[in-house]
SERO-4910 file (N, C-alpha, C, O; in steps of 0.05 Angstrom, whole numbers):
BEGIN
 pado doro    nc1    nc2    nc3   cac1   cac2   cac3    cc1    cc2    cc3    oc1    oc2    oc3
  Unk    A    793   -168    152    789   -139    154    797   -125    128    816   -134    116
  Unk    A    783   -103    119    791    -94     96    805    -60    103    790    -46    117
  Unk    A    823    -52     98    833    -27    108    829     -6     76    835    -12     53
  Unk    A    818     17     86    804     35     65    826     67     74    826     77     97
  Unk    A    842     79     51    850    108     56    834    130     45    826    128     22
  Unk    A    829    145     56    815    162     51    829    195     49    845    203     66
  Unk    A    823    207     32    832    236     15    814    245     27    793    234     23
  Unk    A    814    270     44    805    288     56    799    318     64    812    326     83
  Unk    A    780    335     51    785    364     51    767    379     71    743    375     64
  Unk    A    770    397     98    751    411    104    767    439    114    790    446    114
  Unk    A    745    448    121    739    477    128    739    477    156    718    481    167
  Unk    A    771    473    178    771    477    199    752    499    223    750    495    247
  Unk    A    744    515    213    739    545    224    712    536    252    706    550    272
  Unk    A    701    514    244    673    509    269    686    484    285    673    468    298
  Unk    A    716    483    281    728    447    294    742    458    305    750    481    299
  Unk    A    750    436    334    769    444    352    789    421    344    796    401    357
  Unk    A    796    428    320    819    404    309    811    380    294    788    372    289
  Unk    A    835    368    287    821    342    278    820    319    295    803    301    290
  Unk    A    839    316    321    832    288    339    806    296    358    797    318    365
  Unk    A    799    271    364    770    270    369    786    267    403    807    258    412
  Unk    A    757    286    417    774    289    448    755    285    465    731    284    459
  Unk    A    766    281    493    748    252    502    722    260    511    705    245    521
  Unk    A    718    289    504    683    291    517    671    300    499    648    291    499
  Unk    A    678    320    476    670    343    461    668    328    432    691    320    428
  Unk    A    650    319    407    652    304    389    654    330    367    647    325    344
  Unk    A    662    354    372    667    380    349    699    369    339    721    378    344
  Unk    A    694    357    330    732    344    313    721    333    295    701    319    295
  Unk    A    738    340    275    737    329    240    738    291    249    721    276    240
  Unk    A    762    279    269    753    250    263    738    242    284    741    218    289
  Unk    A    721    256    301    699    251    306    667    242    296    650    225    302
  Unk    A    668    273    271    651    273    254    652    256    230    630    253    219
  Unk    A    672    243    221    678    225    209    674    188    214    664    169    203
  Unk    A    686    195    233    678    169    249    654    156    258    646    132    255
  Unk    A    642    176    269    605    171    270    601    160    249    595    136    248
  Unk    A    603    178    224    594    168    195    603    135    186    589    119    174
  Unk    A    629    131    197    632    108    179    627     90    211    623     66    208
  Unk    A    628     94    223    611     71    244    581     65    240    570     44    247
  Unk    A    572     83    231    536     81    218    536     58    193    521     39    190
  Unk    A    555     64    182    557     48    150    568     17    153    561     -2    139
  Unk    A    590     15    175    605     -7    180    594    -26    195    600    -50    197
  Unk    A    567     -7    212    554    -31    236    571    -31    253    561    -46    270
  Unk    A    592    -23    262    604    -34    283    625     -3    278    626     11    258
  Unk    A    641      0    310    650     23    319    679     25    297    688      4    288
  Unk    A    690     48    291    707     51    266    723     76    281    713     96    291
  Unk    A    749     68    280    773     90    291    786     94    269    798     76    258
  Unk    A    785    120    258    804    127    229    830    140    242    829    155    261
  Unk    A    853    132    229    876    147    227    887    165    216    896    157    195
  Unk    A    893    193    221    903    212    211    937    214    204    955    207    219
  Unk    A    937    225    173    969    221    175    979    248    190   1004    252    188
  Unk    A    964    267    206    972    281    223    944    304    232    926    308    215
  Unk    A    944    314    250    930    324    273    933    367    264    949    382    274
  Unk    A    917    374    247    918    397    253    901    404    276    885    390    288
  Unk    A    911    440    282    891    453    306    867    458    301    856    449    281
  Unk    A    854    476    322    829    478    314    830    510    293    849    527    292
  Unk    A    814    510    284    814    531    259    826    526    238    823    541    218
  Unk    A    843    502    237    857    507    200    840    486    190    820    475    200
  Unk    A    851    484    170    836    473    152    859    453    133    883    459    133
  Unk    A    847    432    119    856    414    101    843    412     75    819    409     69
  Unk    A    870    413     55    860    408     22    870    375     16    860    365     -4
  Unk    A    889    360     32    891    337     23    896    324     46    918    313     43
  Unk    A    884    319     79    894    297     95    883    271     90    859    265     88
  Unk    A    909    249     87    896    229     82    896    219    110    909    231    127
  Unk    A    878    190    116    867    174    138    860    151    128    849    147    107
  Unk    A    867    131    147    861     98    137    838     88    160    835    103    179
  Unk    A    823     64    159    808     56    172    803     25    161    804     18    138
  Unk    A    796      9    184    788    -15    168    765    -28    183    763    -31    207
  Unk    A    749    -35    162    721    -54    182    729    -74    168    748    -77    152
  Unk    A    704    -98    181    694   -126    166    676   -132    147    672   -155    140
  Unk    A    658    -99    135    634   -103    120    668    -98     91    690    -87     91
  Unk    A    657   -108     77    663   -106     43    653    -86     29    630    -89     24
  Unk    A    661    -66     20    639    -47      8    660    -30     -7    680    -21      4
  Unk    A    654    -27    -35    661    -16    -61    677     16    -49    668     26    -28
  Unk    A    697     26    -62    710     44    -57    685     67    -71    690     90    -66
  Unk    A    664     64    -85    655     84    -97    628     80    -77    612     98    -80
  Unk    A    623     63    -62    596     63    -41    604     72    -10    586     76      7
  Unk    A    630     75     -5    637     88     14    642    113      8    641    132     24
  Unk    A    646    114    -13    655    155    -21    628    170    -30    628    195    -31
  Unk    A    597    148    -39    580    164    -38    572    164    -13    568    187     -3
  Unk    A    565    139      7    556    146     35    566    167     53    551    179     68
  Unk    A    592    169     51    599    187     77    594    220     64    580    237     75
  Unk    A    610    225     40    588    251     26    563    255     34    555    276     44
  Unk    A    546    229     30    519    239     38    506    250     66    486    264     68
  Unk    A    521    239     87    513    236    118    545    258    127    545    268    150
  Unk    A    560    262    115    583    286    130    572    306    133    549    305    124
  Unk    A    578    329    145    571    361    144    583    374    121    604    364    114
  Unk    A    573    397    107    577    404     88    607    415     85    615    419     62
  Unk    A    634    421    120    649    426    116    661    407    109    680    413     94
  Unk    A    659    380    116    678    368    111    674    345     91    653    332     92
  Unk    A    701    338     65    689    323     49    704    308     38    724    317     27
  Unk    A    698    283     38    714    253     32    732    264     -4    714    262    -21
  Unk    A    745    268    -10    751    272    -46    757    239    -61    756    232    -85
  Unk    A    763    220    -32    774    194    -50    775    175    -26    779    179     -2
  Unk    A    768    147    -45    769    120    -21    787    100    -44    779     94    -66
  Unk    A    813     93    -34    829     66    -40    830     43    -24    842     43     -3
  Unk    A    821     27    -32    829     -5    -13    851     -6    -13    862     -9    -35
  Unk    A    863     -6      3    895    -15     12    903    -35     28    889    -47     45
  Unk    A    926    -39     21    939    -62     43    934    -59     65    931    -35     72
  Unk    A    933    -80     85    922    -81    114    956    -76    124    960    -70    148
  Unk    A    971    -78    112    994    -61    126    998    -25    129   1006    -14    149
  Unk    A    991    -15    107    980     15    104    976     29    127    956     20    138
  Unk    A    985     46    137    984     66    168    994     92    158   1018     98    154
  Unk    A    968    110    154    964    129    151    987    153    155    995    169    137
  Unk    A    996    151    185   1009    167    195   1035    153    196   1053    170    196
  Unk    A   1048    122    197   1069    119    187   1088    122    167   1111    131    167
  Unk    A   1073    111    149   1073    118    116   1067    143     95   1060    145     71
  Unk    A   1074    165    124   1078    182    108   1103    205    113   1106    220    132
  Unk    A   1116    204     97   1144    211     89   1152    239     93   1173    244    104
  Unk    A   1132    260     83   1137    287     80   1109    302     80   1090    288     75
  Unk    A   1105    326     84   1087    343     82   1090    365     79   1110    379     85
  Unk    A   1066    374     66   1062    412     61   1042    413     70   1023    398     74
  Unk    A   1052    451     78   1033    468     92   1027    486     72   1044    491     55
  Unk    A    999    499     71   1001    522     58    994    543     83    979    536    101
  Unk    A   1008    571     82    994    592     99    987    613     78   1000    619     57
  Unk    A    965    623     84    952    643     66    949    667     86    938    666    108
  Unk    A    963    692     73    965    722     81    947    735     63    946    730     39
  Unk    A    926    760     81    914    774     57    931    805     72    928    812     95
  Unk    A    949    820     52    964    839     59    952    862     48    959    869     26
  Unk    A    933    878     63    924    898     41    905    912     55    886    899     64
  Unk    A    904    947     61    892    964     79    868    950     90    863    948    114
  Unk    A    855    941     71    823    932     83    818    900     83    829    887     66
  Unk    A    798    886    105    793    862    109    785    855     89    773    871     74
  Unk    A    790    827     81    768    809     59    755    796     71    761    778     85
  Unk    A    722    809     64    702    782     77    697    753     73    689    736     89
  Unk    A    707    751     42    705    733     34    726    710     42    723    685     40
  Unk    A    752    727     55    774    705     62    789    711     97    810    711    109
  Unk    A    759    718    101    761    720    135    771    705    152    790    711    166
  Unk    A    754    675    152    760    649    157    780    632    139    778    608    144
  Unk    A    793    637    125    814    623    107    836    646    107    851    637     90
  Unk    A    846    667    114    870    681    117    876    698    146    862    701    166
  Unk    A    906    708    139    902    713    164    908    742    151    918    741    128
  Unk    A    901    775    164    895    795    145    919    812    169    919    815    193
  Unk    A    938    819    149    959    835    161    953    858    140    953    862    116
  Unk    A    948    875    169    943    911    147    968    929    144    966    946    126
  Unk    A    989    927    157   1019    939    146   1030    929    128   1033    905    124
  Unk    A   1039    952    110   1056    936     79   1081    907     96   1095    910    115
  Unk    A   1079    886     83   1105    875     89   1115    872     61   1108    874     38
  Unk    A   1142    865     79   1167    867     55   1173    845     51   1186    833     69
  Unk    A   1165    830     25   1162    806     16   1194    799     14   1206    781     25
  Unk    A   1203    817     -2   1230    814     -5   1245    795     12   1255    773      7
  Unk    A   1246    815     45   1258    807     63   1247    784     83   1259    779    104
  Unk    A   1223    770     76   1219    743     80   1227    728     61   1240    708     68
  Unk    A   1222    730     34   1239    701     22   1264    713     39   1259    706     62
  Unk    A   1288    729     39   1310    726     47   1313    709     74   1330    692     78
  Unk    A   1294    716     90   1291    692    117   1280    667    112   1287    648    127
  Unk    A   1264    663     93   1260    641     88   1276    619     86   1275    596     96
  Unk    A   1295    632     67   1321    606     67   1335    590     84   1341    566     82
  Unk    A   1340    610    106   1353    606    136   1338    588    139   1352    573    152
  Unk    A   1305    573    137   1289    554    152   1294    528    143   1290    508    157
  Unk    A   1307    528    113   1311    506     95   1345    492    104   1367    502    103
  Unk    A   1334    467    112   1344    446    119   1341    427    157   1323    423    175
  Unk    A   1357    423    155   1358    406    188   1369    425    202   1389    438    200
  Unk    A   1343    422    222   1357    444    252   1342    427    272   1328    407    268
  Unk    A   1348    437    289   1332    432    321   1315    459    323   1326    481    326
  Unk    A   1285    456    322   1270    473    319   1244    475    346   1220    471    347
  Unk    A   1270    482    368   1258    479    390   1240    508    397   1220    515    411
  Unk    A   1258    519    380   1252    555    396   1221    551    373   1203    564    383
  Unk    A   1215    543    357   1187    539    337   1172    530    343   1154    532    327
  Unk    A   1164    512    368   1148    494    377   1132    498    399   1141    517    412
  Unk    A   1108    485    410   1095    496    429   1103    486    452   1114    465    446
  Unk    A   1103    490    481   1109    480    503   1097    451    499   1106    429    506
  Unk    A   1073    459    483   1052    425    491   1066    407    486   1065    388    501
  Unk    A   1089    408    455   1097    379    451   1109    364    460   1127    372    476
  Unk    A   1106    335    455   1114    319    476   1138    299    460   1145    278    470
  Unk    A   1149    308    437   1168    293    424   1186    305    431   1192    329    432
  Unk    A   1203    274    442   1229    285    446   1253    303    435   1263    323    445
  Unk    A   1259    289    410   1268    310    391   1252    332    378   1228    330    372
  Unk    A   1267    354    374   1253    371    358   1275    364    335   1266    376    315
  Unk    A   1288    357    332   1304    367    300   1281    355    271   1274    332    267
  Unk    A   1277    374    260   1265    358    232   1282    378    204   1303    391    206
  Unk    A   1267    372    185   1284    386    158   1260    391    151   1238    382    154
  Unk    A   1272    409    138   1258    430    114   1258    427     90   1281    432     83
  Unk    A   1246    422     73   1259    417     41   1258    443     26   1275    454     11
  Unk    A   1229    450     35   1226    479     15   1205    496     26   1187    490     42
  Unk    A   1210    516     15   1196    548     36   1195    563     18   1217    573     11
  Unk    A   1174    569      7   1174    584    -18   1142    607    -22   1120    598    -15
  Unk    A   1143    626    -30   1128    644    -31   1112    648    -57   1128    652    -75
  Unk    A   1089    649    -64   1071    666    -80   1061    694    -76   1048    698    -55
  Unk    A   1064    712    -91   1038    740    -84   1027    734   -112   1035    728   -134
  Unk    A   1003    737   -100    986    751   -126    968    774   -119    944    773   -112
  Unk    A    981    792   -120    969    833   -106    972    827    -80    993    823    -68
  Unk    A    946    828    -71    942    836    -41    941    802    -20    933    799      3
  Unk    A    951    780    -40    948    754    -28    974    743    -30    986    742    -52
  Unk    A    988    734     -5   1011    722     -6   1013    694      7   1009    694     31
  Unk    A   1019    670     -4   1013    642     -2   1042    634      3   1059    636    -16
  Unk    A   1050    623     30   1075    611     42   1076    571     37   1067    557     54
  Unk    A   1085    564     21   1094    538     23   1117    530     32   1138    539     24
  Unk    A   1115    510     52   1136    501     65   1127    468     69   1106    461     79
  Unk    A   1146    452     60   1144    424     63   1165    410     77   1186    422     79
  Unk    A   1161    387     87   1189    378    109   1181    352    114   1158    346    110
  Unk    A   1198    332    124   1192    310    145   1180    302    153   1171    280    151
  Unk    A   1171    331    177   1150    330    194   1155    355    209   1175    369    208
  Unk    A   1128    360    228   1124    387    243   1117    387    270   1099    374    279
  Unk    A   1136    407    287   1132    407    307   1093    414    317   1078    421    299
  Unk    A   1084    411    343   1061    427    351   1075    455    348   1094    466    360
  Unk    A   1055    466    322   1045    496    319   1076    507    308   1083    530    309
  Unk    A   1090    486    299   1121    499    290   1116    513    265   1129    534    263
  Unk    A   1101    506    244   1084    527    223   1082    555    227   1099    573    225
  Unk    A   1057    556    232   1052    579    254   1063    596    267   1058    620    270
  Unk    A   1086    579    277   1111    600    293   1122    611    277   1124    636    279
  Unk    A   1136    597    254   1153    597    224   1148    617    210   1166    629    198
  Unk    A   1120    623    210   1104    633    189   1100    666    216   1107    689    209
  Unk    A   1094    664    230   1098    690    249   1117    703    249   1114    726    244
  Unk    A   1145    694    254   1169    698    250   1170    710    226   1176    734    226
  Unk    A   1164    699    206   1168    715    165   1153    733    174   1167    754    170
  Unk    A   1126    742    187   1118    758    185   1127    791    203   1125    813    191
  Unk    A   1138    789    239   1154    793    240   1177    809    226   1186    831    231
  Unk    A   1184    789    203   1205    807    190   1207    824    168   1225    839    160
  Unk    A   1173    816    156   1166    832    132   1158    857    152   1150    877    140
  Unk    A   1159    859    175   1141    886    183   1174    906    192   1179    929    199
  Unk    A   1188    887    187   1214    904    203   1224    896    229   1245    906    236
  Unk    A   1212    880    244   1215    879    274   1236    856    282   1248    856    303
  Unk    A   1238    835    263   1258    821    256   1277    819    232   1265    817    210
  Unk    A   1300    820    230   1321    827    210   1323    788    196   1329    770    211
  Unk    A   1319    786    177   1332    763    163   1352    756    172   1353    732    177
  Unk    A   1372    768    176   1398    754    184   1405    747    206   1426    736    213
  Unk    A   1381    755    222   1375    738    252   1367    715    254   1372    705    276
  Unk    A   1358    703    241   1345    679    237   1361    658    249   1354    646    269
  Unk    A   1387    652    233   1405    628    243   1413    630    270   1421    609    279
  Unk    A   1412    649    284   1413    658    312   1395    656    332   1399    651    356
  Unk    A   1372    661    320   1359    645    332   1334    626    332   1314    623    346
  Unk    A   1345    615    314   1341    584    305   1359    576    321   1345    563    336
  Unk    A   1389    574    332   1403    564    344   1401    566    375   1412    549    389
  Unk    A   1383    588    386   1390    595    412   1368    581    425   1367    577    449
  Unk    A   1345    571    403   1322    549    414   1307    566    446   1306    553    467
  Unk    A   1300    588    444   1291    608    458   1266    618    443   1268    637    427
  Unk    A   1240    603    451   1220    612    437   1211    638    445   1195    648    429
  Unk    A   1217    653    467   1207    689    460   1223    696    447   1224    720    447
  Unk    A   1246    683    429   1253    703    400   1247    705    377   1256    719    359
  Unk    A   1225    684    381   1220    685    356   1189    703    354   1181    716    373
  Unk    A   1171    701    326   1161    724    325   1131    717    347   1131    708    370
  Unk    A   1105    725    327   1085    719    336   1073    692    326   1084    680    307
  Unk    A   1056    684    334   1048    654    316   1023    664    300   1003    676    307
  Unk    A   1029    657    279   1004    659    265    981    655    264    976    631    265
  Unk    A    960    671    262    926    660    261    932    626    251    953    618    239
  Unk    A    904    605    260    906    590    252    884    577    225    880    555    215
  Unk    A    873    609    220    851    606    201    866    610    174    854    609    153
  Unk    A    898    618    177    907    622    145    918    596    135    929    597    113
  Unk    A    916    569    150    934    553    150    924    528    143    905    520    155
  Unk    A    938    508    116    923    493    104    946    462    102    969    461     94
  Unk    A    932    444    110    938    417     99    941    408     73    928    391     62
  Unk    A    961    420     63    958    397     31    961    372     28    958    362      6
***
C-alpha cells in the first residue's frame, strides 16, 4: 500500500463540514473521496488531521490516504484538481510513510477568525467573515486574550456535543491583527474542543462590545459554566490553517 498526505484548501460555506455523514455526501471528505476512489479503482477513506463545522472553511488541512495503484505525487495533484469542485482544492500530494496518520501526527494547530467591524456589510466577505456593526474595543480583547493563553480545563468553551473526556488543552498563542475595518484573531494550541474557537472568539467579542469585562475571564474560565461565556461565533469567519 502506498500512503499519500494531502494539503488542503476550501471554501466551507455550501458543506455541512468536513466528515462525510452517513446519508448526505455534502462534506469536503466526501467530495474528496469520490474523487480519489475514481482514480484508485477501488473505495479510498481519507483522514483528516481534524473535522471542521459546516460553514468554515480551510487554508491548510492536511489528510492522508492510501491505495494499491502507484501513481506520481504530481498525477494525483493534477487528477483530483481536475474532477474536485471548484471550492475545494488539493495545494500538495507527499508520499509518506505507511506509518503517517494524519490526525495523530499532528501536534498543534491554528485557527484563524476573521471580523469585519465597520457600519456597513462587506459583500465581498459575507461568506468568509463574521460582520459585527458596533465599534469594538480592540484594546480590551487583546487584554482578555491573554487570560486564554495556557492550560485550563475549557469546559465552559465547548459544545454539549463533545464526547472527550477531558476538556483541558493549552493555548500557546492568541493574538490579533486590524487592518481598518478587518480584525483577524489567531489562536493556536494542542488541540480544540467541539466549537471551543467559536466560543473563544464570541467571548473576545462580548468584551470588545462591553458586555464582558477582561478581568472576568479567569473566572470564568474556572467556573466551566458555559452560559457565561459569550456568544459563539458565526462559523463563516473561521479558518483552518
Amino acid at each position: 500500500m502506498h500512503n499519500y498526505k494531502l494539503t488542503i484548501q476550501y471554501d466551507g460555506s455550501r458543506y455541512k463540514g468536513w466528515q462525510r455523514l452517513g446519508n448526505g455526501e455534502n462534506t469536503i471528505q466526501a467530495k474528496i473521496e469520490q474523487v480519489l476512489s475514481l482514480m484508485a479503482g477501488e473505495e479510498i477513506e481519507i483522514i483528516g488531521s481534524g473535522r471542521t463545522d459546516a460553514g468554515v472553511h480551510a487554508l491548510g488541512q492536511f489528510a492522508n490516504f492510501k491505495m494499491g495503484k502507484n501513481m506520481t505525487e504530481k498525477e494525483i495533484l493534477t487528477y483530483t484538481n481536475q474532477y474536485l469542485p471548484h471550492d475545494i482544492s488539493i495545494i500538495n500530494v507527499e508520499q509518506v510513510s505507511n506509518r503517517y496518520h494524519a490526525r495523530y501526527h499532528t501536534s498543534e494547530k491554528t485557527y484563524l477568525y476573521k471580523i469585519w467591524n465597520t457600519s456597513y456589510p462587506n459583500p465581498f466577505l459575507r461568506k468568509y467573515s463574521s460582520f459585527i456593526q458596533e465599534p469594538l474595543n480592540v484594546d480590551a480583547m487583546k487584554e482578555a486574550a491573554v487570560y486564554f493563553i495556557g492550560e485550563h480545563d475549557f469546559t465552559a468553551f465547548s459544545n454539549a456535543k463533545s464526547k472527550k473526556k477531558s476538556k483541558v488543552r493549552e493555548i500557546y498563542s492568541l493574538e490579533m491583527v486590524i487592518e481598518k475595518e478587518l480584525i483577524e484573531i489567531y489562536i493556536t494550541g494542542n488541540g480544540f474542543l467541539y466549537n471551543m474557537v467559536r466560543k473563544i472568539v464570541g467571548t473576545l467579542i462580548e468584551v470588545g462590545l462591553g458586555n464582558i469585562e477582561a478581568k472576568d475571564i479567569p473566572a470564568i474560565i474556572e467556573a466551566k459554566e458555559r452560559n457565561q461565556t459569550g456568544r459563539m461565533a458565526e462559523a463563516s469567519g473561521l479558518y483552518l490553517m
